[in-house]
Structure formats: C-alpha cells, structure tokens
MARRO-563718 format. One record per residue: residue in three letters; x, y, z of N, C-alpha, C in turn; residue number from 1. Coordinates in steps of 0.001 Angstrom, whole numbers, plus 500000, padded with zeros to 6 digits. Example, Ala and Ser with C-alpha at 12.3 -4.5 7.8 and 13.67 -1.06 7.14 Angstrom:
BEGIN
   resn     n.xx     n.yy     n.zz    ca.xx    ca.yy    ca.zz     c.xx     c.yy     c.zz   resi
    ALA   513190   494310   507800   512300   495500   507800   513200   496700   507800      1
    SER   512850   497750   507080   513670   498940   507140   512900   500030   507870      2
% end
This chain:
BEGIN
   resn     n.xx     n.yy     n.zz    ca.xx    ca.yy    ca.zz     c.xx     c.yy     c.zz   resi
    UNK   537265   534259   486184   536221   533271   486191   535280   533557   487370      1
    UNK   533853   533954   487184   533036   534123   488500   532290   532498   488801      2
    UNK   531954   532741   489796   530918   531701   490129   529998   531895   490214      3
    UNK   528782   530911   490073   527386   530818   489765   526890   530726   491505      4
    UNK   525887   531883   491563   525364   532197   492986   524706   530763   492615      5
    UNK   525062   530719   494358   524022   528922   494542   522750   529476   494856      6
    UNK   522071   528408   494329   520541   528167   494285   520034   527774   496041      7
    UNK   518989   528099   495854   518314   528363   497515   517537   526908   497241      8
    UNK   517221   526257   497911   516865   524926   497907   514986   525139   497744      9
    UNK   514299   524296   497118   513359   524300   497075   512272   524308   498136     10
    UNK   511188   525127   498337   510556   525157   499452   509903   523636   500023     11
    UNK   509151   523664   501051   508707   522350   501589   507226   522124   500861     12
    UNK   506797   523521   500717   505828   523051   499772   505817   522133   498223     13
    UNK   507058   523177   497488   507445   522819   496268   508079   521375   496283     14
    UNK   508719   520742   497160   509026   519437   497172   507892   518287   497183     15
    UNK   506945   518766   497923   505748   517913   498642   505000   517739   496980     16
    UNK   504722   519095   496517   504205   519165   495054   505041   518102   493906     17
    UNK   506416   518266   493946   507082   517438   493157   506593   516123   493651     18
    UNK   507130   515826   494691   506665   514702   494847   505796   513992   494622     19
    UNK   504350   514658   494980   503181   514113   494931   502812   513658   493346     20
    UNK   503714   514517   492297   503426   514518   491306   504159   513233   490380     21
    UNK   505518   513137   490817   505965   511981   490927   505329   510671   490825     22
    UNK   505145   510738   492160   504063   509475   492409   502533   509050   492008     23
    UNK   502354   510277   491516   500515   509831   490419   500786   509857   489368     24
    UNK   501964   509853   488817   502050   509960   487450   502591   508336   487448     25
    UNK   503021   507493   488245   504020   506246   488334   502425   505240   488522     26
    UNK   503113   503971   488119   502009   502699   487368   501717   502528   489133     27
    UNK   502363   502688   489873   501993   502527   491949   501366   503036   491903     28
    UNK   500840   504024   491666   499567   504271   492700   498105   504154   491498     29
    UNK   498215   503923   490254   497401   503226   489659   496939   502166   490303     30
    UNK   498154   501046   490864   497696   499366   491732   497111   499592   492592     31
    UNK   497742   500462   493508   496853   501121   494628   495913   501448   494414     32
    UNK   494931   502121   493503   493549   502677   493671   492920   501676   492471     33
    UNK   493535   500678   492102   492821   499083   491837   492388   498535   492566     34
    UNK   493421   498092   493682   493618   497564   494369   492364   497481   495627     35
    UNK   491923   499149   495923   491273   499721   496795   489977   499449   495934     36
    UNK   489508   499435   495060   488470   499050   494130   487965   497947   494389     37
    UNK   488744   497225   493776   488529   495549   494462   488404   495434   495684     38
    UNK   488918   495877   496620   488618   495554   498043   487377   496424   497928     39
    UNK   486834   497130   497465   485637   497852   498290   484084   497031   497214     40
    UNK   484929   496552   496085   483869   495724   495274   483373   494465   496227     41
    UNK   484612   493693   496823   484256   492173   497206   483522   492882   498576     42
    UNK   483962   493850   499589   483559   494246   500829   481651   494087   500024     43
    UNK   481855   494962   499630   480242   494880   498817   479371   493626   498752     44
    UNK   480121   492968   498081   479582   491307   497892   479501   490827   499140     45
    UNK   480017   490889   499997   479151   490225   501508   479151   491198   502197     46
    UNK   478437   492154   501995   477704   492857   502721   478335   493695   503463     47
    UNK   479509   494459   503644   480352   495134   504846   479871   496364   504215     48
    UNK   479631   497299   505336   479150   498602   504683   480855   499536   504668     49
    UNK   480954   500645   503797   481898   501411   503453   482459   502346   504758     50
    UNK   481536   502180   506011   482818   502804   507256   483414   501528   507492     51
    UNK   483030   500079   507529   483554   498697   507866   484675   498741   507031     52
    UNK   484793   499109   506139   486197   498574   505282   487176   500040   505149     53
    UNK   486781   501318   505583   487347   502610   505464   487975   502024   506998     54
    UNK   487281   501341   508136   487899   501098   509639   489043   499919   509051     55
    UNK   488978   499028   508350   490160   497914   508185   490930   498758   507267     56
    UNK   490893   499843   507061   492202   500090   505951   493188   500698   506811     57
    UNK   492698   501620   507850   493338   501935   508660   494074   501086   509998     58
    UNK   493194   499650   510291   493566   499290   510969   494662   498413   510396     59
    UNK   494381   497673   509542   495009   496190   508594   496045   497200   507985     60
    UNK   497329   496873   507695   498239   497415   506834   498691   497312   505508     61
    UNK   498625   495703   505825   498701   495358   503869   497160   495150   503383     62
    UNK   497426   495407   501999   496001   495176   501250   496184   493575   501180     63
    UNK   496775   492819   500994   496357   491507   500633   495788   490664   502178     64
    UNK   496354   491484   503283   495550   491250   504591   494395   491486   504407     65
    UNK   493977   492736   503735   492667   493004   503759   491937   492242   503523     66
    UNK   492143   491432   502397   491227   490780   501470   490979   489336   501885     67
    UNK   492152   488873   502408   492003   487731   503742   490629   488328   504329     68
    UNK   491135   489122   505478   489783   489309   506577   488728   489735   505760     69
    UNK   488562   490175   505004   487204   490316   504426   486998   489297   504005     70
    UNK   487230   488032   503200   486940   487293   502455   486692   485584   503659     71
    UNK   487398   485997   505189   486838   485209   505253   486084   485648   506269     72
    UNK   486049   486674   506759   484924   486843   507682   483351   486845   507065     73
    UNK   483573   487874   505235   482325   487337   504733   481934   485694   504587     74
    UNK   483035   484987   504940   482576   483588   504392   482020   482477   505641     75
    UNK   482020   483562   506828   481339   483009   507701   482647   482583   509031     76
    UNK   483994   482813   509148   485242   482504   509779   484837   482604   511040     77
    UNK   485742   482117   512221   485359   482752   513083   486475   484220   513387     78
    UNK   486186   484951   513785   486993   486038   513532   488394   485881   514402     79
    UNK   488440   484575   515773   489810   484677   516068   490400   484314   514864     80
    UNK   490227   482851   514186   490901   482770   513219   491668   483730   512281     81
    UNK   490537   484221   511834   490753   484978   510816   491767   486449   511033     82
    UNK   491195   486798   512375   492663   487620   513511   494046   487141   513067     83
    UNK   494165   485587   513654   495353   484669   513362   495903   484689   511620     84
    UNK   494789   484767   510943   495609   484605   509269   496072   486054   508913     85
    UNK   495213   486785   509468   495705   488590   508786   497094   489153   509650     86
    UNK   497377   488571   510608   498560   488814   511195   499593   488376   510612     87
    UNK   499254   486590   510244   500806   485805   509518   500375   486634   508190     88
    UNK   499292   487174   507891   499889   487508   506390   500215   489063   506085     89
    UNK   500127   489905   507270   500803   490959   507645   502435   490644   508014     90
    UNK   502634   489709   508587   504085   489079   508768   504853   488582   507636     91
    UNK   504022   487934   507087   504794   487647   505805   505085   488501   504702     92
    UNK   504113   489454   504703   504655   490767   503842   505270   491344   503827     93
    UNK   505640   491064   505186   506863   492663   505559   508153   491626   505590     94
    UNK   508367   490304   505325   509470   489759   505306   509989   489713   504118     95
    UNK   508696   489925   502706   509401   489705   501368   510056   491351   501191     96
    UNK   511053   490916   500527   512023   491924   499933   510983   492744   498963     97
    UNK   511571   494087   498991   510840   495424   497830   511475   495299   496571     98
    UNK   510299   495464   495904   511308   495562   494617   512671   496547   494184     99
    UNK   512764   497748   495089   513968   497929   495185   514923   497611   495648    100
    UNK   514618   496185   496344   515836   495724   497182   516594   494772   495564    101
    UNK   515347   493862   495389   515606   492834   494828   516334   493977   493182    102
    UNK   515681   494870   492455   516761   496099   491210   517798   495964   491960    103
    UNK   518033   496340   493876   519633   496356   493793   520635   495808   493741    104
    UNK   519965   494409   494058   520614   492983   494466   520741   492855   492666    105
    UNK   520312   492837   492057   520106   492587   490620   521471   493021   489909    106
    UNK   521591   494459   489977   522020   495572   489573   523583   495635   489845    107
    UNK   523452   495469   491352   525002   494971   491916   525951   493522   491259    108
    UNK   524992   492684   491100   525296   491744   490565   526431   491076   489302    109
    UNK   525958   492439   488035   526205   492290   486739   527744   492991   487119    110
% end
C-alpha cells in the first residue's frame, strides 16, 4: 500500500484569491455596496461633498453610525450631540451578537 505525497499548501496569493472570491460571490457584500449607496445618496441630499463621507467611512465604523451623523448633522444637530449618538450607536453595535454567534447558539441547541 503506498501513500499519497502530501499536497503543499496553497500559496498566500491563491488563498487571498479564494477568498476574495468567496466573499463577492456571498449576498454580504451585495448589503455592503447597498448600503454604501445609500449612504452616499442621503450624504448627497444635504449637501456633504464625496471626500466628507469617503473621511466618515474611515473614521465612523459602523454604517448605521454613519447614517446617524449624516442625517443629523444634515438636519442641522449640533455636532457634540450628534458625536454623543454615533458613539452609543457604535457601542451598541458591537454589543449585538453576529449572526454567527446567534447559527451557533441555534445549532447547539437542537
């Protein structure tokens, strides 16, 4: 009986490629470049020009923060405030569970 020479592991390129491919083919990153749509549609509607909202994507982390500070700074906020809401709602995002937590909790369950 021989054995089957082992396989050499895939390069760092070829993983990065799988990957990437992975993930544009999955309904995520469809939401994501919705998502980024809409934020750059409403940025539009009051007026923020496209380095103003390319600077909050990088700075702001969640998109639904985003749309807070844009929505109320276009609406006239004062911006500590509005500082104060994009933080609790940066806080509160990162406290809800991922949907892979909640498949495992699910999953374990049955």
């Amino acid at each position: 009986m021989s054995i089957a020479p082992a396989s050499s592991p895939p390069s760092a390129a070829a993983s990065f490629l799988a990957g990437f491919r992975a993930a544009w083919l999955s309904v995520m990153a469809y939401l994501l470049i919705g998502t980024y749509i809409g934020l750059a549609a409403l940025a539009k509607d009051y007026g923020f020009s496209l380095w103003w909202v390319m600077a909050s994507t990088v700075l702001v982390w969640a998109g639904p923060a985003q749309v807070i500070l844009v929505s109320a700074l276009g609406a006239g906020a004062n911006p500590v405030d509005t500082a104060l809401a994009v933080a609790r709602g940066e806080q509160i995002s990162a406290q809800l569970p991922s949907y892979a937590d909640v498949t495992a909790l699910v999953t374990a369950g049955r």
